[in-house]
N, C-alpha and C positions, 0 to 999 in steps of 0.2 A: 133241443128242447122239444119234446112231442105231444101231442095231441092233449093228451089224458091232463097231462102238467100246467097247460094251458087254463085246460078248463076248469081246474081245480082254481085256479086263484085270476079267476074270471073281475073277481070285484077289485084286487090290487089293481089290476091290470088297465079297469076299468079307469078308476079314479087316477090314475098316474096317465091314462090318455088323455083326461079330461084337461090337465093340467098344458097337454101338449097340442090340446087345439088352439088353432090361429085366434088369438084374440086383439083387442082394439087396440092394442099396444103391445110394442115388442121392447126388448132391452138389447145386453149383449151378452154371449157369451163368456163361460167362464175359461178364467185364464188354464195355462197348463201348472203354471206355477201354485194356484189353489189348490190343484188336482192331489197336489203328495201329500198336504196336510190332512185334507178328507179323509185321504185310504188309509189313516193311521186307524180306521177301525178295528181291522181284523187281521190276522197274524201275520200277513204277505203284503208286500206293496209290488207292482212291478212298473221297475222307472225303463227310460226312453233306451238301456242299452239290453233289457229284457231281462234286467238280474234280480232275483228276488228279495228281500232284504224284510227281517223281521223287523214291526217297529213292535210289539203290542207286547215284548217280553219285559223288559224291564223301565219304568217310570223315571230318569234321572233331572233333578231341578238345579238350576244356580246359572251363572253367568258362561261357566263351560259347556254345560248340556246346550246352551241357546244358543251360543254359536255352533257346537256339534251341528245342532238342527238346520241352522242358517247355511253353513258348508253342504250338508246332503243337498237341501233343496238348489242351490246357485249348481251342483255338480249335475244334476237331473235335469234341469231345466233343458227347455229346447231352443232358449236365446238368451244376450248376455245380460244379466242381471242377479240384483244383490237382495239380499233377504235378512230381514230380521222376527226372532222368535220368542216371545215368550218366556219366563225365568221359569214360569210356573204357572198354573191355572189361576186366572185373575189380576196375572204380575205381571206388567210389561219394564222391557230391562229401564225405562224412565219415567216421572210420573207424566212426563206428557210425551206425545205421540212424536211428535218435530222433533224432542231432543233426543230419541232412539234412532229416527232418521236420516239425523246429524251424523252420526257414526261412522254412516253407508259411505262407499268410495262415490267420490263426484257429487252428496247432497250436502248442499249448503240451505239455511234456513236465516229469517227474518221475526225478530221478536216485538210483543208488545208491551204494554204497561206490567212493569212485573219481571219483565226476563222472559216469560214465558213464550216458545216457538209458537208460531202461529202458520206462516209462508212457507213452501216448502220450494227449493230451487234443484233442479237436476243436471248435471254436467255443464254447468255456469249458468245455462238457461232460467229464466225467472220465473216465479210461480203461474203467468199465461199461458207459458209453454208447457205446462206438467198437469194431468188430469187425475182428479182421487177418484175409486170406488171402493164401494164396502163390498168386499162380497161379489166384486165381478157388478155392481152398481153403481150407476150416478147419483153421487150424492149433493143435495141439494145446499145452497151458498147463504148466506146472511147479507153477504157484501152485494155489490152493482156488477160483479161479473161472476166468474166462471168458478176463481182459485177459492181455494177449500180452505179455512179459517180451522185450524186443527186445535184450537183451544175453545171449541166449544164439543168438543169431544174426549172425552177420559180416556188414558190408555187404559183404567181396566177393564174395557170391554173389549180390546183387540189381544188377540192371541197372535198374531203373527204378520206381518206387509212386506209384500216385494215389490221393489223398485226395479220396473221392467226396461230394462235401456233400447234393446230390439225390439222388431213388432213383427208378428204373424199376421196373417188375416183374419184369425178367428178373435182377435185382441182388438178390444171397442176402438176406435180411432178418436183422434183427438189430441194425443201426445205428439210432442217435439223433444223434449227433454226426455222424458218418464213417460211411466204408467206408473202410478202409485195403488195398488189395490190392498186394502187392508182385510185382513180375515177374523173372522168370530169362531171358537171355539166350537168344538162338535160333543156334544156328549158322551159320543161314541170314542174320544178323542183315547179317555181313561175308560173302559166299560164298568158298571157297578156305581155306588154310592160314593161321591167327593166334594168336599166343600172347604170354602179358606174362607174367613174373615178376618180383616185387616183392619187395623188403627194406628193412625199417622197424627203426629202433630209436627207442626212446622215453624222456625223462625229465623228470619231476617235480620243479620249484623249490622247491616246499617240502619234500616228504619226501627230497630228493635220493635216489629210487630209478631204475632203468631197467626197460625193459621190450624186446623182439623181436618182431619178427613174420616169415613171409614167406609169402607165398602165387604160386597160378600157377594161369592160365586155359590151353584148348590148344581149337579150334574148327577145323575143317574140315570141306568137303563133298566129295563123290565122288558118283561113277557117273554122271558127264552132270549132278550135281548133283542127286539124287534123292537121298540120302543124308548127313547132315552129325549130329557127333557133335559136343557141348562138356563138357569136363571141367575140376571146379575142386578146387584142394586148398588149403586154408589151417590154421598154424599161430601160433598166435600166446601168448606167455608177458610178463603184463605184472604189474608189480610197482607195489603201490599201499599209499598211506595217508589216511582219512581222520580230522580232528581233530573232535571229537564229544560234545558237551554235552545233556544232556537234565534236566528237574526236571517234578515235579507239585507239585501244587499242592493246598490244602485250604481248605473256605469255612464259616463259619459258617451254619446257619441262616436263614431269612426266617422269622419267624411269619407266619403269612398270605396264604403263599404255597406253591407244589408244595415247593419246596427246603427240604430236612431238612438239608440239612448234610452233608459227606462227611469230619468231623474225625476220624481216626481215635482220635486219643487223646480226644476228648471237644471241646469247642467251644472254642476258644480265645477266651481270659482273660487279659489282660493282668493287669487290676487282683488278680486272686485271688481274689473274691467266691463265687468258685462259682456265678454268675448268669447267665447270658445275658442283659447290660443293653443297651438300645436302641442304643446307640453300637457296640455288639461285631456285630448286626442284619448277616450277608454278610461279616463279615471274614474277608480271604483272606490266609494265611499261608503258607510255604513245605513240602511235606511232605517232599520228598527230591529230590536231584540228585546229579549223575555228571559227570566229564569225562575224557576220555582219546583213544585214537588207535585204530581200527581198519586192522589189518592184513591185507592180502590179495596172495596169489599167485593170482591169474587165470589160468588155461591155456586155450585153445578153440581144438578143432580142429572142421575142416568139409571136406567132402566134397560135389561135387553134380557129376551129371550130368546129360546130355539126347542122347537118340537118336531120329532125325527121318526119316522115310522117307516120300519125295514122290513116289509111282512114275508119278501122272500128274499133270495139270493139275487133277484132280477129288479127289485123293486124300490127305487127310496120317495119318501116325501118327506120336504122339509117344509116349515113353515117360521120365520122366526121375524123379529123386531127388534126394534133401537128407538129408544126416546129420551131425549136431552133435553136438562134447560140449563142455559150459564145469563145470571144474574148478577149483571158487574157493572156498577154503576162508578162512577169515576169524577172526580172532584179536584181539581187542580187551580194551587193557589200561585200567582204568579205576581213579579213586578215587572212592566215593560215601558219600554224607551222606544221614544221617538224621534231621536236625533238627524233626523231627514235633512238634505242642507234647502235651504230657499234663498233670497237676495238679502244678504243683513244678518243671518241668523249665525253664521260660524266667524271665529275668530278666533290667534294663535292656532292655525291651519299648519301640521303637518305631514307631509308626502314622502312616503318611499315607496319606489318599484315601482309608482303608478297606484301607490292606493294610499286613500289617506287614512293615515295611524294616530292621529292628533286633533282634537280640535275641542274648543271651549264656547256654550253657549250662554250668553250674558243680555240678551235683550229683555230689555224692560217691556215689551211689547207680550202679552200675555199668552197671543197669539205665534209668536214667535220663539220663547222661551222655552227650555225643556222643561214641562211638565210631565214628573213622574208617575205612572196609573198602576191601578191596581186592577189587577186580570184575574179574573175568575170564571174559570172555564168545567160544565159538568158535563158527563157524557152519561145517557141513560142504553142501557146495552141490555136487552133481555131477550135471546133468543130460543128462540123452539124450535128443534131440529126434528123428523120423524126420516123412519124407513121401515117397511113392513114388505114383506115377500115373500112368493112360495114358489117351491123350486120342486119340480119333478122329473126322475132318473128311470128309464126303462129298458134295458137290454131285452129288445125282440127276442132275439134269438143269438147265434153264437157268429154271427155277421154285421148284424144290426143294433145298434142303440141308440136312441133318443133322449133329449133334455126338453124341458123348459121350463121356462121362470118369467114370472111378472112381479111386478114391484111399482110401492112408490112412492116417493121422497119429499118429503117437503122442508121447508124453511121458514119463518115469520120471524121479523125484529121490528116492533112497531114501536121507532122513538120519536114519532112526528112531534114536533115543537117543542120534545121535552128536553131538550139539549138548549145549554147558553152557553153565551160565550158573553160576559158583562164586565164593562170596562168600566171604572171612576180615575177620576183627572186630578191629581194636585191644582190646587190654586193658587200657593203660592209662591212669592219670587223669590228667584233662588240666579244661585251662580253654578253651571254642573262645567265638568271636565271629563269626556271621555276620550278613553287611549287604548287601540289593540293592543292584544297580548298572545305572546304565541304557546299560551294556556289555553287559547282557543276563543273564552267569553271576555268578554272587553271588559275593563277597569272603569267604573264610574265613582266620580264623587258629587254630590250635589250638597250645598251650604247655600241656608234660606236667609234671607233676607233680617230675622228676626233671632238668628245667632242659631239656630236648632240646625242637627244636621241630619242628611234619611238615611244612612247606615244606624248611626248609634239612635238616631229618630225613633226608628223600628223598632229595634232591638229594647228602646226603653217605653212604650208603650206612651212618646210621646205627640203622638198624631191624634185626632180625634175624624168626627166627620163634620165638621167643620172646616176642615182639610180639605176635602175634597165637592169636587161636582158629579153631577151625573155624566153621562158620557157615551159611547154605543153602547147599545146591548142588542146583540142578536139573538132571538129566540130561534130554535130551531131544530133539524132532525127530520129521519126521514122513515116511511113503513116500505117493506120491504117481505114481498109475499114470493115465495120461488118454488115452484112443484113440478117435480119432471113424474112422467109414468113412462112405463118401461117395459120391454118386455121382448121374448128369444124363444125360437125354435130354431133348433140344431138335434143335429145328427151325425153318428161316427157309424163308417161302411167301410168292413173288415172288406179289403182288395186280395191281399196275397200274393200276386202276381207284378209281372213287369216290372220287379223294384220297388212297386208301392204298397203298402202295410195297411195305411189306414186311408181313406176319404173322407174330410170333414167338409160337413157342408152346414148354411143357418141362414136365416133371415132375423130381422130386428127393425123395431120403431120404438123410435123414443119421443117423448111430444115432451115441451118445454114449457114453460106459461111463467114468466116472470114480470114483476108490476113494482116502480118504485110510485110513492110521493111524498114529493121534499115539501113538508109546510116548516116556512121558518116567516120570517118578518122583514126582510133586506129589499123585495121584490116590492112592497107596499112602502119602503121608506121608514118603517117603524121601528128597524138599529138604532138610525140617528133623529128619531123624535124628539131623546131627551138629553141629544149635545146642540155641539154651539150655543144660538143667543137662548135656544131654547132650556140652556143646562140649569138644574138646581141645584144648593147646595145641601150637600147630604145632610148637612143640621138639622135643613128645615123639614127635613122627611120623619122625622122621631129617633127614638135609639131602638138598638139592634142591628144595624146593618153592619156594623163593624164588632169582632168579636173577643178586641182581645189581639194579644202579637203568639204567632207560629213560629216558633223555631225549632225545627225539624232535626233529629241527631244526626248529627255525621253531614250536614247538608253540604256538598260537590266539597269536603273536605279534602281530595283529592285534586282538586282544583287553585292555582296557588294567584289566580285574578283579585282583585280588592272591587269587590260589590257587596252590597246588603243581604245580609245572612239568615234574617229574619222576613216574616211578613204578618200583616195584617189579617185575618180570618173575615172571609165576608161570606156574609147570610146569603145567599142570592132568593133564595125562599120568601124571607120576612124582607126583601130590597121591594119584591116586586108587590108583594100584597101593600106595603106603604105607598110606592108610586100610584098603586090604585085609590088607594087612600086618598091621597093627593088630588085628584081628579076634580074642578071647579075651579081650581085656583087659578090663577090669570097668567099666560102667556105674555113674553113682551109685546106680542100683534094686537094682545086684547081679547083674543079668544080663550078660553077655558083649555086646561089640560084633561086631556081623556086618552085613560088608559087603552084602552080596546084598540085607537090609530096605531100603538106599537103590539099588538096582539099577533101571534105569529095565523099564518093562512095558508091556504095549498098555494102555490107556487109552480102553477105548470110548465116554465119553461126549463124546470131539470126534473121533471116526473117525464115518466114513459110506460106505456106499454109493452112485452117482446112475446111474440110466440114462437116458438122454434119446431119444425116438424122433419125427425129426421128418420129415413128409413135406407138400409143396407142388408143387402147379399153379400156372402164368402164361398168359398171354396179353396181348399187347402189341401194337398196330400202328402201325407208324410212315408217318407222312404227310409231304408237303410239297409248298409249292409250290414258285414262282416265286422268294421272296423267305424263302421261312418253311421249317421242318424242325419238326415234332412227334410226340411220342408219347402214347397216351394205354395204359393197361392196367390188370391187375388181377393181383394174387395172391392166395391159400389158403395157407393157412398151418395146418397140425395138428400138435400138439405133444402126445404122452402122457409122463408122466415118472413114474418110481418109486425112492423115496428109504429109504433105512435106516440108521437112527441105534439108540443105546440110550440108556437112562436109567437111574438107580441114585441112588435116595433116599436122604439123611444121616441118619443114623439117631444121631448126637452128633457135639459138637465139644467138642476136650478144649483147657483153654490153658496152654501150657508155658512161657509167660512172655509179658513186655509182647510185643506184634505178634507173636508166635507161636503157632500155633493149628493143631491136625488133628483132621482132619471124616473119620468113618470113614461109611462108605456101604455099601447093600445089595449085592446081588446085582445085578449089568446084567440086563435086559431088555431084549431089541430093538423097537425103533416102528418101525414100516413107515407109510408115505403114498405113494398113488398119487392122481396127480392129470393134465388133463389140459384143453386148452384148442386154439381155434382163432381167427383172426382173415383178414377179409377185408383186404388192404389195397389198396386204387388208388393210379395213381399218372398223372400227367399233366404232361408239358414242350414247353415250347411255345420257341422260337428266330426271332427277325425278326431280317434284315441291311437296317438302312437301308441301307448299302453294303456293298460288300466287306470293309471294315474298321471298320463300328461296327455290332453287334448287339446285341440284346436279349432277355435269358432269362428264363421266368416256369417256375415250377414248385408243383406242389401235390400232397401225398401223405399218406397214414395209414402210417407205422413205427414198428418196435417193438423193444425190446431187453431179453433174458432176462432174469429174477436171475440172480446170479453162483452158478454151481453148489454152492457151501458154502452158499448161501440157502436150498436146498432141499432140505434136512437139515436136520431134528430136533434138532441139538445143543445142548449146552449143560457150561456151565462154572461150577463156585463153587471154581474155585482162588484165587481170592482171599482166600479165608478163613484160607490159611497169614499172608499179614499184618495179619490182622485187618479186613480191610474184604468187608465182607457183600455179594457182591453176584452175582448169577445172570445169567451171560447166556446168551441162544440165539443161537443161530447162522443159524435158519432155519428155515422149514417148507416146506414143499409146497405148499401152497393159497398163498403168495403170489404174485401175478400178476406177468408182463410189464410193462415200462413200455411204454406206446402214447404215439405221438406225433401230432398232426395240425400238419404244419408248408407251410410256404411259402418262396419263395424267388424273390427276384427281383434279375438279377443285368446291369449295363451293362457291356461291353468296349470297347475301341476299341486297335485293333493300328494306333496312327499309325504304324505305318515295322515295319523289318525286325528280327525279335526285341524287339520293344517294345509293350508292353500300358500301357492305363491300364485298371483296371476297380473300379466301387463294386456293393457289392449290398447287400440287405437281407435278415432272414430273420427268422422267427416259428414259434417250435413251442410249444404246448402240449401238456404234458408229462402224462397221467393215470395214477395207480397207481404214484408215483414213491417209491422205496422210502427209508424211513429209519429211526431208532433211535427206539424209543418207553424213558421212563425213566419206571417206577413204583416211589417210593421207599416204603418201611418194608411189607414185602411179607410176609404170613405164607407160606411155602413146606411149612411142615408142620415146620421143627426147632422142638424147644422151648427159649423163651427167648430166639427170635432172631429179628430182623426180618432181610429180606434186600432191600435194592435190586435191579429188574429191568429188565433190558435183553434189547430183542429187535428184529429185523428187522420193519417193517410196511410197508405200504402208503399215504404219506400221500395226499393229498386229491388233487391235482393241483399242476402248478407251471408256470409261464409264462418264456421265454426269447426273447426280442428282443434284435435286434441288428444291426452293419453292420458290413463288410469293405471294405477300401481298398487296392489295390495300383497299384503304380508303377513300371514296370520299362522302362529305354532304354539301348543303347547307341549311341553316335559311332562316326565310321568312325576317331578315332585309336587304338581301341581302349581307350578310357576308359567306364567304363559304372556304375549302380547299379540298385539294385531297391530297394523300399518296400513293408513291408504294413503294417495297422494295423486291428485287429479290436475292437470293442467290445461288450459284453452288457451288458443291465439282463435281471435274473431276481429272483422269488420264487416262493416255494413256500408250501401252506396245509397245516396238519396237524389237523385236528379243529377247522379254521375259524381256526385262528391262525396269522398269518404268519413265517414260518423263512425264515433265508437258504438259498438250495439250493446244498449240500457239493459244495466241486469244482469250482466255477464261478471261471473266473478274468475279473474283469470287463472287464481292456484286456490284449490281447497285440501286442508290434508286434516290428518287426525291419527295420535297414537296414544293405545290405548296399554298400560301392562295389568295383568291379571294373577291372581291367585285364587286357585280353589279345586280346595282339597280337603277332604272330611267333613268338620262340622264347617269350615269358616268358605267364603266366599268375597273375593274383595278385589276391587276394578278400578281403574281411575281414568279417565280417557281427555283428552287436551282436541278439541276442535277448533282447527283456524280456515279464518275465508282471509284471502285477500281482499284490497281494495278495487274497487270495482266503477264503474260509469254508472249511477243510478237516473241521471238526466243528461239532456247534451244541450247545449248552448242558449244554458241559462242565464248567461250575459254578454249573449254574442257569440260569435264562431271561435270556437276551441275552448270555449267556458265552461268546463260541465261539472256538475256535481258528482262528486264521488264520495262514495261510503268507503270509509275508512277499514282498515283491517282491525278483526277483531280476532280474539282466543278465549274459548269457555270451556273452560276445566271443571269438570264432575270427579267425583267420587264415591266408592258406595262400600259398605262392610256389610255380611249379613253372616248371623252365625245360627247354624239349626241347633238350637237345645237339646231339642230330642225330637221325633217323627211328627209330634203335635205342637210343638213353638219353634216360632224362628224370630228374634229379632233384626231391625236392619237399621243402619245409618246413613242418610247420602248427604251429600253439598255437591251446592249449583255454585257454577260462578266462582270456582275457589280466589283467581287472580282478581277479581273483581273490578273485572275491564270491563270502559266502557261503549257504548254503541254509538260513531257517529258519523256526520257527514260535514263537507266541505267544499270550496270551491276546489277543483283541481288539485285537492292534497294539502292547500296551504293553508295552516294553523290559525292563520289572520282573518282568514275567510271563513268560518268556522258558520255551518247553515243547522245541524244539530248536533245535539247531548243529550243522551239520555245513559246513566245509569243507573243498577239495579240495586246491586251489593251483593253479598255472599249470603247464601241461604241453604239452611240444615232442616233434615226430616230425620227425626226419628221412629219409627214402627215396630209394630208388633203383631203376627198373623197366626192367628189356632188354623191346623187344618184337620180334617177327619173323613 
């Protein structure tokens, strides 16, 4: 480049330096994997083996062009990982983001209300160990830690995500599992004028609801093609129901061992003795379970641009944005049981294997008796997502070039207090029988006293609220502010010599600032204000609080248990303005009721402060020969963090009847922790092509990945004390470490033929400072007269993760095709020299997908299974763990292009309409959740021009 050329585009040059001065914030580098999508601007790309390859000649869309794309980029890349692309400008190959991720070999994912993915999990690792950016950014969370909530973002703003399994140095740290980094389209992607808009309606077989969406992409470049703008708007309103079973569980004692027993009402006794006799020695009985239907109206809207300005051959500026809001509020009617045992209360007790499968409650004692309640639980969910950035590209000269970018991300969900959770109590007496079932949810019958029964009760709109009393009701919810800024300077230095090609070098700082506060009402006593002696009967409150009987279609029709099929609708809205209503009337003490003692309030002892201040250097060079591509480097990694929590000591617990209980507390104090750590990490990939089409990947690095930002906060909880069970938990401190990884990675491809991969690898991490739940039971805390069980976040020992990956992917020139993956793990983990399963690990994930597409038609069907997995460990004791059950979610999609301006398309979710749940240790009797979705169909229809 000389002189004259320079000075001629003196002002580009300008504005693109300005972009690369050190500023107050740095970020990370972009991946190499973003790098191939970029250069699809102009006729040439040149990947890592130096071969030139046009992208820019011909445009092809559908489910085969996406993996075409997906195959180029995993064959280019400089470490082992998978990639998913795009059907089409606008179209991601699912409507949500997780369930295209799902696909990938080794991603398993975790769903919400709905079906809908949300978790993302990589190589069995769980979503702590996997970090998302947009764009080569950190993007900001809704939640109390770190992992990315992928349904408050549309897929149609992503054009493309690689799941990064190796790490270079010039790749943000932070991963164990993955690097998930999603990409945004480039205008320059197609040069010239394009645009799709798209309209989808949607409905669900089981809750027979519907749902809309529509969205629109618009991309063009100007000025000689220096200049190209893409804008995306999506609305989308979907109407959903999930069926939804939950129970815990209670265990006796071991003498002789850590486990004291979690019985709430004392140790269960069959016989009556009052003895803890050798045969009773861990028996586990039923404490309480739920079933019912959550309801949600879904809204999410999104927003994104990008403005591109290429004034030379040397010069890019980009500037672009993303703005979400998902608006889901959630409504969930339930009926829950209390079958807890206490002295007196069970009878026709009985026992197999150690766990009791039998037993009939019949005391006349009011207190005693199962009374059935009605649960109404709302969740208010409204978040605001931003990301805004600008990213500047400048090749000095024909040695030299520079990046940088700054950015910055934020998050708000502010649902302080507006969340309940309100219970009302049957009053009257009744005879119930419950009985496990290895359907999972227990068999109940209850017959009232007055010949009415509460199945067919329900079901015939024979209950009123005279029925019932008041009972807890937790107000509650929390705000949740999360902003990282960000920001990179980097540079690539053409070497030439010694074997080395390029020198990458960068700096970065990312500053963090996350703030929860929890106001709800449990910390003031105001849940159970309006139970015990203090309960009303809902009569005397007026009408409206009951609405009428719900029965939901299709409710757990798949379910073959004998319980109430119906429910009750309850106002929680018109519940509370009445109770205020209410307010003078006379308490059994004599005092007046006033609503405002159950009003919800901040709550400092689970609110926190986090600041996070991270800054890193790299250095990376990348070599190759003849046959071979490698990189070998290093990063720095400093991390200071300052955390503030408070505290406030019990100072009594009063009991206002059986499982009722308020623990009145001091004054808060604030705990501050400042803490603060660094880590060297290298990293090294090495790539051989016996041919052109069979190569070989070896990789070896030290990575790491944060605690999850609630970890590093001081908190803690004894709400549990409202039902009687003692037990303290923390939430987190400061001083606990990073997980570090030292891992490996060796990976064989062979691309026989044209978009068709076979490839196996193998991988090995050991995992050290891997964080888990320590349980110290009968714990003095300082109240008197009371032990408390203690739970806290620790650091156990180290844990080991081996494994292999297997994929398969061909298609025929008649346009018949499938793909195959199949990931396996063996893992443990040591906690104070004892062996734990490690939480979150799912040990086989696979997925087979077959395809057709050819001409006009395109059409795909893909079967995703996780195994079952350890989701908790020794939830009732050593060897007790919860485990998530194996699931399978079968998709399907047709799309047919009419002609170059229409396409329509059809898909279903969920085809087998299995469902999600969890267990003790696998066993059907022990059943901890349910939830399923049902089968759900889109149809669409997209203009493009």
């Amino acid at each position: 480049m000389n002189a004259s050329r320079l000075h001629r585009h003196t002002l580009c040059h300008g504005i693109a330096l300005a972009l690369l001065m050190p500023a107050t914030a740095w970020s990370q580098t972009a991946t190499p994997a973003a790098e191939a999508p970029a250069a699809q601007d102009g006729t040439t790309q040149t990947t890592g083996e130096g071969r030139a390859v046009d992208l820019d000649t011909v445009v092809v869309t559908g489910v085969r062009a996406s993996l075409a794309r997906a195959t180029d980029i995993k064959r280019d890349a400089a470490v082992v990982q998978d990639s998913i692309s795009a059907l089409e400008l606008g179209r991601f190959p699912d409507d949500n983001v997780a369930d295209s991720l799902s696909h990938i070999t080794g991603v398993s994912i975790s769903r919400v209300a709905g079906g809908e993915g949300q978790k993302v999990s990589v190589r069995g690792l769980g979503p702590e160990y996997t970090l998302t950016t947009f764009n080569d950014r950190i993007l900001a969370t809704d939640g109390e830690g770190r992992d990315f909530a992928y349904d408050v973002l549309p897929a149609d703003v992503i054009s493309g995500a690689d799941v990064i399994k190796g790490t270079q140095a010039s790749l943000t740290e932070g991963a164990i599992g993955g690097l998930v980094n999603l990409r945004s389209a480039s205008p320059f992607d197609q040069k010239g004028q394009h645009g799709i808009v798209r309209l989808e309606g949607d409905r669900n077989q089981m809750s027979e609801l519907n749902g809309r969406k529509v969205s629109a992409t618009y991309s063009n470049t100007f000025a000689n093609d220096t200049v190209g703008i893409l804008v995306g708007a999506v609305y989308a309103n979907r109407r959903d129901r999930t069926d939804v079973a939950q129970s815990s569980w209670t265990r006796n004692a071991v003498p002789g061992t850590d486990w004291s027993g979690n019985a709430w009402g004392g140790a269960i006794d069959p016989n009556g003795n009052g003895e803890l006799d050798p045969d009773e020695y861990g028996l586990i009985g039923p404490g309480q379970f739920n079933m019912g239907s959550i309801l949600e109206d879904k809204k999410r809207t999104a927003f994104s641009g990008k403005f591109e300005w290429r004034p030379t051959d040397d010069v890019r500026i980009t500037v672009d944005g993303l703005k979400t809001k998902l608006d889901s509020p959630q409504v969930s009617y339930q009926q829950s049981y209390y079958p807890l045992f206490a002295p007196g209360r069970w009878s026709d007790v009985s026992v197999q294997n150690g766990i009791v499968t039998g037993l009939t409650l019949a005391n006349p004692d009011p207190e005693q008796r199962l009374n059935p309640e009605l649960l109404n639980e709302t969740q208010y969910r409204v978040v605001e997502t931003e990301l805004f950035g600008v990213n500047g590209q400048w090749d000095v000269n024909d040695r030299l070039s520079l990046t940088g970018d700054l950015y910055r991300s934020t998050s708000k969900r502010h649902s302080g207090g507006q969340d309940t959770y309100v219970v009302l109590r049957m009053n009257q007496p009744n005879t119930s029988r419950i009985t496990l079932s290895p359907n999972g949810i227990p068999n109940v019958t209850t017959n009232f006293d007055d010949g009415r029964e509460l199945a067919s009760g329900l079901a015939n709109s024979q209950f009123t609220g005279s029925d019932f009393n008041t009972h807890y009701m937790e107000l509650r919810g929390d705000n949740i502010d999360d902003e990282i800024n960000g920001g990179t300077l980097g540079g690539k230095l053409f070497v030439g010599d010694w074997g080395v090609d390029n020198l990458k070098f960068g700096v970065s700082r990312t500053d963090r600032k996350k703030r929860r506060d929890l106001i709800n009402n449990t910390l003031s006593g105001g849940a159970d204000y309006y139970s015990g002696d203090n309960a009303i009967n809902v009569g005397e409150l007026g009408s409206g609080v009951l609405r009428g009987t719900l029965a939901p279609p299709h409710f757990m029709d798949d379910v073959g248990s004998q319980f109430p099929r119906s429910f009750l609708g309850f106002d929680v809205p018109n519940y509370l303005s009445l109770l205020e209503a209410y307010n003078g009337n006379l308490r059994p003490d004599g005092t007046p009721y006033d609503f405002s003692m159950a009003a919800p309030q901040w709550n400092p002892l689970e609110s926190y402060r986090v600041s996070e201040k991270t800054d890193a250097f790299y250095v990376q060079a990348d070599l190759s020969g003849e046959r071979w591509n490698a990189d070998v480097g290093v990063r720095f990694v400093k991390t200071k963090t300052s955390s503030q929590a408070w505290d406030a000591k019990i100072t009594s617990i009063t009991e206002n009847g059986a499982f009722n209980y308020v623990a009145a507390y001091a004054e808060p104090t604030p705990v501050v922790q400042d803490a603060d750590y660094h880590y060297w990490l290298p990293s090294a990939n090495f790539t051989w092509r016996f041919t052109d089409d069979l190569q070989l990947r070896v990789g070896a690095a030290k990575t790491m990945a944060r605690p999850s930002v609630e970890q590093l906060a001081p908190t803690n909880t004894t709400a549990s004390v409202s039902w009687g069970e003692f037990t303290q938990v923390y939430g987190g401190n400061a001083d606990l470490k990073p997980y570090t990884a030292k891992q490996g990675d060796v990976s064989l491809e062979w691309y026989f033929s044209e978009s068709s991969i076979f490839n196996v690898a193998t991988f090995y991490k050991r995992i050290e400072n891997q964080i888990t739940t320590s349980w110290e039971p009968q714990q003095d805390i300082g109240v008197p007269g009371y032990l408390f069980n203690v739970m806290r976040p620790i650091n156990g020992d180290y844990a080991k993760v081996r494994g292999i990956e297997a994929g398969l992917q061909h298609f025929w020139d008649n346009g018949f095709g499938f793909r195959a993956q199949y990931t396996r793990n063996w893992s443990k983990s040591f906690v104070n020299g004892l062996e734990r399963p490690l939480e979150g690990i799912a040990p086989a994930v696979y997925s087979l997908g077959l395809i057709y597409d050819k001409g006009p038609w395109s059409i795909s069907t893909t079967a995703d299974h996780t195994d079952g997995f350890t989701t908790a460990t020794n939830v009732l004791g050593e060897g007790y763990n919860e485990q998530a059950d194996k699931l399978t979610w079968l998709t399907a999609q047709v799309m047919y292009r009419i002609n170059d301006t229409f396409t329509i398309s059809l898909e279903g979710q969920n085809l087998l309409d299995d469902e999600q749940t969890t267990s003790i240790n696998g066993n059907p009797l022990l059943l901890n959740s349910y939830y399923r979705y049902g089968r759900a169909f889109t149809l669409g229809i997209a203009m493009k021009f």
